[in-house]
C-alpha positions in Angstrom: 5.7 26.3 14.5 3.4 23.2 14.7 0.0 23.8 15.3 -2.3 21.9 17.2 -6.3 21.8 15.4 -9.0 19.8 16.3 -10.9 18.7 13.4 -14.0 16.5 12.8 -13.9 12.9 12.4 -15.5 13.0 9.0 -12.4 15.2 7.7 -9.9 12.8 9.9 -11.3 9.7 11.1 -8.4 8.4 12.9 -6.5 11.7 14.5 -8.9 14.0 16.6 -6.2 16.3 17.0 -3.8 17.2 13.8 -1.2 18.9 13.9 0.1 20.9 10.5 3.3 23.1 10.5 3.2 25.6 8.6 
């Protein structure tokens, strides 16, 4: 399933939200 994660800009500074399937 993909899940949605909000992540800092420093760690993505384009995407605020990523989303990684695992």
């Amino acid at each position: 399933q993909p899940i949605f994660r909000k992540v800092h800009a420093r760690d993505h500074p384009i995407p605020s939200t990523v989303i990684t399937i695992s």
